[in-house]
N, C-alpha and C positions, 0 to 999 in steps of 0.2 A: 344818886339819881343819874340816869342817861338818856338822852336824847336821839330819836330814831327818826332822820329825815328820809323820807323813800319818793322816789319817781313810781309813780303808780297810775294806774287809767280807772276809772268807773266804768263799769256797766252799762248805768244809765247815765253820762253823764259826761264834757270833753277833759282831756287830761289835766291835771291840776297836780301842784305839788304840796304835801298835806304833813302836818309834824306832828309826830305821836310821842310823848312820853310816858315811858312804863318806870313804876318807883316800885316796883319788889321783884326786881329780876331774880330770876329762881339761880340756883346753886349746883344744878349738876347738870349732865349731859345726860341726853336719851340714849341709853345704851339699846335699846330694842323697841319697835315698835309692837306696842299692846293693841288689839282688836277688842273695844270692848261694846258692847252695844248700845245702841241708843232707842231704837227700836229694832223691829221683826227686817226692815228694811234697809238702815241704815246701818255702817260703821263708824264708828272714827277713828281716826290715826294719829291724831296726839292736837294739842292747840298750839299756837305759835303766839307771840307778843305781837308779831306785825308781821302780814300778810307779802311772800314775795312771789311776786308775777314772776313767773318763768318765760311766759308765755313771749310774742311779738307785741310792737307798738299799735295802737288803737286807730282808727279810721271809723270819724266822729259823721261821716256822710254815710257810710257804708250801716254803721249800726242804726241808724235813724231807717233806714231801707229794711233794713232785718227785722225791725220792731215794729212799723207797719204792716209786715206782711204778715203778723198773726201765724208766727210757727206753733205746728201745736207736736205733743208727742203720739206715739203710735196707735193711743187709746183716745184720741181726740183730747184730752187736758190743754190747754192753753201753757206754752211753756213761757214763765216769768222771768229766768234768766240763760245767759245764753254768752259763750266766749266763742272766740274763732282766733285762726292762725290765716292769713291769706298764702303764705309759702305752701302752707300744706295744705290748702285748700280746703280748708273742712270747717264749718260749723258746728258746735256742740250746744245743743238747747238742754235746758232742765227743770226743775219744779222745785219748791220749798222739800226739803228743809234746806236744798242747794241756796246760797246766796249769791255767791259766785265764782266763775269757772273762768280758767285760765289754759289755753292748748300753749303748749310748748312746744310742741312742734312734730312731726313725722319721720319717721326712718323705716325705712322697708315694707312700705305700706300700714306699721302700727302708727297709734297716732297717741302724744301723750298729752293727758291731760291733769289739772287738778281741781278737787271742787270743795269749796270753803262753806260753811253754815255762817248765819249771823255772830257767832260767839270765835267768831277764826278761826273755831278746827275745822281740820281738815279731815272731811270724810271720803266714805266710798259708796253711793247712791246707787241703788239696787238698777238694774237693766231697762225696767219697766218705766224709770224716772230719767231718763235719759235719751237724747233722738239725736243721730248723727246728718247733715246736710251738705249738700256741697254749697258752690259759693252762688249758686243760681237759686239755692234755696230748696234742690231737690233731694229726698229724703233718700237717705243711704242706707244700705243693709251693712247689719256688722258686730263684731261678734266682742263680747265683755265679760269679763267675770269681776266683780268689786273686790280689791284691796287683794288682788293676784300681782306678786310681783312682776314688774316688764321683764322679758329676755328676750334675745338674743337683738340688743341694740347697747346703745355705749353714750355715757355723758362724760363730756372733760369737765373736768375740776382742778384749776389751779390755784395754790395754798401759795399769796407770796407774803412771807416774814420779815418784817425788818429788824436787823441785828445791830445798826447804829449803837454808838454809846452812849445815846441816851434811854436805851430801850435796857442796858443791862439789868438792872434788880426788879425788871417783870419779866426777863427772856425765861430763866424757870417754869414760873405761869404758863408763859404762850405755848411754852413746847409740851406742858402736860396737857393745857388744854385742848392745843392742835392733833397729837396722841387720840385722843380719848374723842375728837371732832372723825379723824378720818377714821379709827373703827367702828364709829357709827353708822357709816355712811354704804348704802347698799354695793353690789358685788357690780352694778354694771355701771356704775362710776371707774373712771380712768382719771387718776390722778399727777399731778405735778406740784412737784413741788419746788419755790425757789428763794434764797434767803437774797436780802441787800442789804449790804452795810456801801463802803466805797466802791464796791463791786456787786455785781450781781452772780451765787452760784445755781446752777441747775443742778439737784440734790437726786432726779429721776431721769427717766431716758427724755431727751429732748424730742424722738419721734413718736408722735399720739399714738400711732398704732402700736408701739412697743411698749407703752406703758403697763403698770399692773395697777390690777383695782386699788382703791384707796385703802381697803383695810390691809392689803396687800403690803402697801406702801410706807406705813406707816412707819417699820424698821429705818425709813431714812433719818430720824431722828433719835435713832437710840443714843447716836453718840452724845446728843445735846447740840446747842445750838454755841459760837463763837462769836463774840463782839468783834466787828470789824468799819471801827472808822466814823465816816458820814453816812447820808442817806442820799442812796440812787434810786428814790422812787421812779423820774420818769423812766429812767432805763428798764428797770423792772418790770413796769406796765407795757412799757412798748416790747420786752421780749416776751411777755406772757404770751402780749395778743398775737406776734408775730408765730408761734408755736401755734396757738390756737387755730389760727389761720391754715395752717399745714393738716387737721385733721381731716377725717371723709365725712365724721357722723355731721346729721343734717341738724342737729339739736342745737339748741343754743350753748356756749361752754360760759360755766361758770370760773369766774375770775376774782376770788377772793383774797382781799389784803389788808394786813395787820401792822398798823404803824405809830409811830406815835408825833409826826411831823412831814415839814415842807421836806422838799426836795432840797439838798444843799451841793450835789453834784453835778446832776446832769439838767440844768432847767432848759436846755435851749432844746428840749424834745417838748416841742408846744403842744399844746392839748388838742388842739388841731388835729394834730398828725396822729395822738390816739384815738381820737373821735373816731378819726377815716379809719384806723386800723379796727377800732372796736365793731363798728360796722362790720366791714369787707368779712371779718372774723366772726360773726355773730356771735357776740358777746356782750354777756351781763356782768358788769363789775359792782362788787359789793365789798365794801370799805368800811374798817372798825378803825375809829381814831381812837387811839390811848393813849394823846396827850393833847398839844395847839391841835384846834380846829378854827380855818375860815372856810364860813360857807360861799366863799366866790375863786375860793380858789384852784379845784380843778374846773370849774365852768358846767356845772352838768354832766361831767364826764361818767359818775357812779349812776347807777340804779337805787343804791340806798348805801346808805352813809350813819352809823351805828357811832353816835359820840361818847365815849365813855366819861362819868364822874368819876367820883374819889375810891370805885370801888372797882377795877380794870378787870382782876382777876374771875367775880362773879358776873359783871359787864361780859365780857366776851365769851363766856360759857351759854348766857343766855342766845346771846348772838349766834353759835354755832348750833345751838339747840334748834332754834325757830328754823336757819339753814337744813340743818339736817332732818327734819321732821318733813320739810318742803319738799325735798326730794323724796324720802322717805315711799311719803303718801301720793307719787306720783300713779296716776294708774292710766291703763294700755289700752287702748281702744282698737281693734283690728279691722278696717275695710274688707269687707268680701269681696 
């Protein structure tokens, strides 16, 4: 059994932090996203164990504003739910079977979003079930096609590994599962990757714009992974985000990491100083513990924090599945 604590926002609703346990984490990795239908309108793009907001933090004054005003979509329907991004200025309203939407953010005028049903998958809601707004509330022209892959924009994705010695007899595991995670993972993902034992390596180019997509990437682990020492998590974290920080794309970069414990090298990089870096970098950290977990001890620092039981190996495949499926199913919104 494992335990999935996530930072997440409601809807309807102020932010709350909410504990979901899933007991039959599934066994493989989504090698391809299936289009299969649900109705004449809808698709889906696969379901997830637990919902992750890509999207910005929530603004519990702002939405109370949004939901008096009675947005409706372009055929007059009353829309029931509704996400926004305030960076990128844009409201997205929607209708059942939509439960809830999540904008992640803007880059060259596309604008991405995702949209969950009650059962957590993640579909792609026909044109007609969807209405674009700015943040005044005025309805926006703009153009959609459902479950069309995004291009010509770019998400980081950072893979960091912990190789300590006490991670040796699951490192096997992590690196076929990490394998089998970044071929998953679509083409306009830009990946990094970095392992830490007593040191931290950068395994990819350190400049974001030189990176190569993730399935691209993946070769950095042919050789296998090397036991090295203790564990430099906060260093880790804080070169991630500092790399992060350096990119142009306006999205949020994903920062994911695989560990199975405390920091025992570098603790005087206070959580603090990643908070700020997380920030300043817009970034989502998302944390799979595979061994000691306390819940106070990064302070809030993750977005969601993936505890694993007695079973790490199918634990973390699920974990990279629900990830990879999230982005997957992200779809493009265009401003005219």
């Amino acid at each position: 059994m494992k335990s999935l604590f996530l930072l997440a926002a409601c809807i309807s609703c102020t932010q709350f932090s909410h504990a979901v346990e899933v007991h039959e984490p599934k066994s493989h990795i989504l090698k391809s996203v299936e289009f299969n239908s649900i109705d004449e309108q809808v698709k889906t793009l696969g379901a997830v164990e637990f919902i992750i907001d890509l999207g910005a933090s929530r603004d519990d004054v702002f939405e109370l504003s949004a939901r008096r005003k009675g947005l409706t979509l372009e055929d007059g329907r009353e829309i029931t739910v509704f996400g926004y991004n305030k960076e990128a200025g844009v409201i997205i309203g929607s209708v059942a079977p939509v439960s809830y939407v999540s904008v992640t953010g803007a880059d060259g005028g596309k604008i991405l979003a995702q949209f969950f049903d009650e059962k957590n998958e993640i579909i792609a809601p026909s044109t007609d079930q969807i209405q674009v707004f700015d943040l005044n509330f005025k309805p926006l022209e703009f153009e959609y096609t459902p479950a069309l892959a995004p291009k010509g924009i770019a998400m980081d994705v950072s893979l960091l590994i912990d190789v300590s010695g006490s991670m040796q007899n699951a490192l096997n595991d992590v690196t076929r599962a990490s394998r089998d995670f970044l071929s998953a993972l679509p083409d306009f993902t830009r990946c990094s990757v970095l392992t830490f034992g007593s040191t931290v390596e950068r395994l990819t180019n350190v400049d974001p714009a030189k990176r190569k997509s993730c399935p691209e990437s993946l070769s950095v682990l042919d050789a296998g992974l090397v036991v090295n020492g203790a564990t430099a998590l906060h260093r880790a974290i804080k070169d991630a985000l500092e790399d992060n920080k350096a990119s142009e794309s306006k999205l949020p970069k994903l920062t994911i990491i695989l560990t199975d414990g405390q920091d025992t090298e570098n603790p005087e990089i206070s959580v603090d100083k990643m908070n700020a870096l997380k920030k300043d970098s817009n970034s989502k950290i998302l944390i799979f513990w595979a061994g000691s977990y306390s819940p106070d001890y990064l302070k809030g620092l993750a977005d969601i924090e993936s505890v694993s039981g007695n079973h790490i190996t199918s634990d973390l495949e699920e974990f990279f599945r629900s990830i990879g499926i999230s982005i997957n199913g992200l779809q493009t919104i265009t401003i005219k």
